[in-house]
C-alpha positions in Angstrom: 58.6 176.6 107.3 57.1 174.8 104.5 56.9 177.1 101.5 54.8 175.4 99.5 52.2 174.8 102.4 48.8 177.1 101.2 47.0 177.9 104.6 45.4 180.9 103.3 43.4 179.3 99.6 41.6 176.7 99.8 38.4 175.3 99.1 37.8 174.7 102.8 38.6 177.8 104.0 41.8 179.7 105.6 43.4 178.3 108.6 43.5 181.7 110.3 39.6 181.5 110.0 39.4 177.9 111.2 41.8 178.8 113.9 39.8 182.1 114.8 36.8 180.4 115.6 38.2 178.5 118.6 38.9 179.9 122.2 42.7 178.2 122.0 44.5 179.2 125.1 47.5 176.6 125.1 50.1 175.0 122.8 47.9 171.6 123.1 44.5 173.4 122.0 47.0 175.2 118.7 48.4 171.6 117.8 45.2 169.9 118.0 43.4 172.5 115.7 46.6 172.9 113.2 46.3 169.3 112.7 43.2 168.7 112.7 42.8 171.7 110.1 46.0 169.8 107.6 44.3 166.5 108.4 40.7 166.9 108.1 40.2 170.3 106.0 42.9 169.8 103.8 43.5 166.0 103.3 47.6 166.1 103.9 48.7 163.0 105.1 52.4 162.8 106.3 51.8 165.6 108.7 55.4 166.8 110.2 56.2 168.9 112.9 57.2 170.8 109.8 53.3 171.2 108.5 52.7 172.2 112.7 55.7 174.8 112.5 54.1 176.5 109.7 50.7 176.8 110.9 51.9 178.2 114.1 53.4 181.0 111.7 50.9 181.4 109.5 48.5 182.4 112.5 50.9 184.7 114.3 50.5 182.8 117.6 53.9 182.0 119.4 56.0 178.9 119.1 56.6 177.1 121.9 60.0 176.9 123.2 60.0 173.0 123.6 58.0 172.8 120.1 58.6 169.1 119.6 57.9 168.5 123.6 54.7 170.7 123.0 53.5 167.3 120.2 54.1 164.7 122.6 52.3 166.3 125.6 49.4 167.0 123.2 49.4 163.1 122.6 50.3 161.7 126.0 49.0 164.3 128.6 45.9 164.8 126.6 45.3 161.9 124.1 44.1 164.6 121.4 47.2 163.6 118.4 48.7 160.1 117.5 52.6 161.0 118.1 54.1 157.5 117.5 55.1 158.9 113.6 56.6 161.8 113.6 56.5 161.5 110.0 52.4 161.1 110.2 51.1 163.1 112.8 47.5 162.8 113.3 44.1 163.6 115.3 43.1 160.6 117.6 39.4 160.0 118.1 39.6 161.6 121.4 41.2 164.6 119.7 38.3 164.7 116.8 35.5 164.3 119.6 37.1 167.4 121.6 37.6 169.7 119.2 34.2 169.1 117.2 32.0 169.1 120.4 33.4 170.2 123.6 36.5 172.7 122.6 35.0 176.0 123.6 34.4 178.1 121.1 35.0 182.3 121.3 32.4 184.6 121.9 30.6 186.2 118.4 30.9 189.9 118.6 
């Protein structure tokens, strides 16, 4: 956990909001929208699995068991995250493009 990681003040908005707004269903669709929340909302650069960790926390949804494994399928079996720095992990394009156009969002009440 990062301590000094603020998920819930900021001028864009809470993670858990961000987070709430999509239908996520698998550890993939969480680490494509926790990173794309640090990378795009927030501006961190040198994402960790650390910054991941943290979000997954933050949100009260379950860790995977394989946490790390859980990164590198979201970059090889699904092309959403740039893996290859596990110092700087970030959104590809493809991950961009599916989560602001085609990532299906939950029903409004």
């Amino acid at each position: 956990m990062l301590k000094d990681l603020d998920l819930s003040s900021g001028k864009q908005g809470r993670l858990k909001d961000f987070h709430a707004q999509f239908d996520a269903k698998s550890a993939p669709d969480h680490n494509l929208i926790f990173v794309y929340f640090l990378q795009y909302k927030l501006g961190i650069t040198g994402i960790t699995e650390n910054h991941v960790y943290t979000c997954y926390r933050d949100v009260g949804v379950k860790v995977p068991g394989a946490f790390r494994q859980s990164l590198f399928n979201t970059a090889n079996r699904n092309g959403w995250l740039d893996t290859s720095d596990m110092e700087n992990i970030v959104v590809s394009t493809r991950g961009m493009n599916h989560l602001e156009h085609d990532f299906p969002k939950k029903a409004k009440a």
